[in-house]
C-alpha positions as CSV (number, residue, x, y, z in Angstrom):
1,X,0.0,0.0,0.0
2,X,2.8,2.8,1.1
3,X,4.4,2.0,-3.1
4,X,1.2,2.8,-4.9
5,X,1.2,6.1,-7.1
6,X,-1.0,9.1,-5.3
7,X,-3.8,8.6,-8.2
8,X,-4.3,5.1,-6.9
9,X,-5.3,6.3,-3.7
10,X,-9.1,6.7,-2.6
11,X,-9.0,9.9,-1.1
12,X,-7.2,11.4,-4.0
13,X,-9.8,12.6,-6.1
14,X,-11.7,14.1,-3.2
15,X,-8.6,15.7,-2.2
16,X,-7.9,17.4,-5.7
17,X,-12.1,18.5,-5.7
18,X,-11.6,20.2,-2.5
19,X,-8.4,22.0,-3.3
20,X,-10.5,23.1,-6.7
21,X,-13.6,24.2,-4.3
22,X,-11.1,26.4,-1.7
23,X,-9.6,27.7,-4.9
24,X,-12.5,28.9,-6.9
25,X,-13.9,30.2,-3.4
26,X,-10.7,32.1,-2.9
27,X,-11.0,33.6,-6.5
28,X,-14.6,34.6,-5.7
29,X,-14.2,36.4,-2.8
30,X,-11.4,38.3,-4.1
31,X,-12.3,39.4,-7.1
32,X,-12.4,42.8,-6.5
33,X,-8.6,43.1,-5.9
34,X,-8.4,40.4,-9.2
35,X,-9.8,43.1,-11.0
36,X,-7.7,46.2,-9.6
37,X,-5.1,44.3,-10.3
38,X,-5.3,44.0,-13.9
39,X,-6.9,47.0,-14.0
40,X,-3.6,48.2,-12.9
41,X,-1.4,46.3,-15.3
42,X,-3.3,47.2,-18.5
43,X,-2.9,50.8,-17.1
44,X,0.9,50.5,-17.8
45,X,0.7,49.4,-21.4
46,X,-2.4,51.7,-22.5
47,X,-0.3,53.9,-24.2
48,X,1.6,50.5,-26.1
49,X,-1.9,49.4,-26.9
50,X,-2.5,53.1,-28.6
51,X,0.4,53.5,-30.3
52,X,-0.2,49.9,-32.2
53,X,-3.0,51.4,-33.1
54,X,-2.2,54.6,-34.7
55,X,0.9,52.6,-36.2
56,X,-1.8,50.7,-38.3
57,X,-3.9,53.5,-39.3
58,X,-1.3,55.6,-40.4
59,X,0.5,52.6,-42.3
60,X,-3.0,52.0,-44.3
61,X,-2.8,56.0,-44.8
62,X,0.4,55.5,-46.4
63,X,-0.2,52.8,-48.5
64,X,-3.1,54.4,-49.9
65,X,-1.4,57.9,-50.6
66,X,1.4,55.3,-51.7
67,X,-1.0,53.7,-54.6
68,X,-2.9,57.0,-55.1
69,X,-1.2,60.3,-54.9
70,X,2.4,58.9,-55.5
71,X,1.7,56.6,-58.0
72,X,4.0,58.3,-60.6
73,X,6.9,58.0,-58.7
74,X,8.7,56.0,-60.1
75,X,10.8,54.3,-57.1
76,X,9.6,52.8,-54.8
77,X,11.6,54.2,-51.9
78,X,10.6,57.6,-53.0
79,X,7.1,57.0,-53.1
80,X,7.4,55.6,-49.1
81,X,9.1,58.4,-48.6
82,X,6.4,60.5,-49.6
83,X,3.4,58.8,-48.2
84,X,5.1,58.6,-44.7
85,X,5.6,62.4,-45.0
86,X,2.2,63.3,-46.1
């Protein structure tokens, strides 16, 4: 009996349920600070999170005044030049 794996056990399964209970209970009941917390965190990379953003609108700005405005430039590096400029 002392060799047999910890899954082989008959209180094991009850054991695992009950931490799962205590856990989810714990969670519950402190949710509020859950919630400050990552209300915290995603406080520190709002500005990240906004400058993605505006990288990708102006980038499809470009592109456009790229394949539009610029579209008799002949090179290419010009024309990037260009649209990133206007």
């Amino acid at each position: 009996m002392f060799w047999k794996k910890w899954s082989d056990r008959p209180w094991y399964s009850l054991t695992i349920a009950g931490c799962i209970i205590v856990l989810v209970l714990a969670v519950l009941l402190n949710l509020g600070s859950i919630f400050h917390v990552i209300r915290v965190i995603l406080g520190y990379f709002k500005p990240v999170f906004i400058a993605i953003v505006m990288a990708y609108v102006v980038n499809q700005l470009s592109v456009l005044y790229q394949k539009t405005v610029f579209r008799k430039v002949k090179k290419y590096k010009y024309r990037n030049i260009c649209g990133i400029a206007l």
